[in-house]
C-alpha positions in Angstrom: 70.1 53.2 122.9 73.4 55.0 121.8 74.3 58.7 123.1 73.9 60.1 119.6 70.3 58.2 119.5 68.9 59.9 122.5 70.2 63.2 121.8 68.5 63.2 118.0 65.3 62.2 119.6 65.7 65.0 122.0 66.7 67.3 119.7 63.9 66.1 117.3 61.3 66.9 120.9 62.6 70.5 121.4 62.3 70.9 117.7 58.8 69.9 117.5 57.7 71.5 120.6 58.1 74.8 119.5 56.7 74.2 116.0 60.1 74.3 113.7 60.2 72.4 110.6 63.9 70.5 110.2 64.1 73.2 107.6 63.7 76.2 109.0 65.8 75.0 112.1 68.7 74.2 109.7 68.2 77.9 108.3 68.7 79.6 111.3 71.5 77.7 112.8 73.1 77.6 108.8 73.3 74.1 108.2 72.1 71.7 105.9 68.6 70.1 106.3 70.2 66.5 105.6 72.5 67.0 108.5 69.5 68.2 111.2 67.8 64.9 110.0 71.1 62.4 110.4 71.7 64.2 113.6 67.9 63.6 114.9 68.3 60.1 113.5 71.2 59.4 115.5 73.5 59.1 112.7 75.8 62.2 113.3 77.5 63.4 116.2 77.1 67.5 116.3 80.2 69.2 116.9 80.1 71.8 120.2 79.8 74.6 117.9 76.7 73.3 115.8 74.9 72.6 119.3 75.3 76.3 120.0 74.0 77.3 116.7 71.1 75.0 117.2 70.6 76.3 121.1 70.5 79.6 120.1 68.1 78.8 116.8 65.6 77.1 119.7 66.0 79.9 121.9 67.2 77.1 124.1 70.2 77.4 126.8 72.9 74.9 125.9 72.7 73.8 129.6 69.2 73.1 129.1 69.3 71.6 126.6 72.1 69.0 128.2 70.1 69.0 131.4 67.4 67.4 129.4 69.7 65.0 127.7 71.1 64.0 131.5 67.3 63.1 132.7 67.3 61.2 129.5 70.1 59.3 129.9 70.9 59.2 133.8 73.4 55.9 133.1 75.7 58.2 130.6 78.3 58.3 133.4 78.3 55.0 134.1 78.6 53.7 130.6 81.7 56.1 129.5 83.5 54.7 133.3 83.1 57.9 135.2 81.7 57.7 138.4 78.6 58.4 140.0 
């Protein structure tokens, strides 16, 4: 599974878990419905800016939320050649 595939899917979990329609997400970070759903599908990349606005719209620390994304994808260091 691709980077940008496990992240959506994460994103999509947080999303869920606290009960926030792609929608209403999208309205509180100011973005486009469309791109929450291409970004939970794994088809765009968020820039570091849009992953604050989404942090902060989840109430969710951005090093949280990567923390999760590591336990998700323990080999991302490995695949991208930096070491372990």
């Amino acid at each position: 599974m691709r980077e940008e595939e496990i992240f959506g899917r994460m994103l999509q979990e947080e999303r869920k878990a606290k009960n926030i329609s792609q929608e209403k997400l999208a309205k509180l970070a100011g973005l486009d419905r469309t791109f929450i759903s291409l970004i939970e599908n794994g088809k765009r990349s968020p820039t570091f800016s849009t992953i604050l606005k989404i942090c902060s719209s989840l109430d969710i620390a951005p090093s949280e939320l990567f923390s999760i994304y590591e336990k998700k994808d323990p080999d991302y260091r490995i695949r991208k050649g930096g070491k372990q």
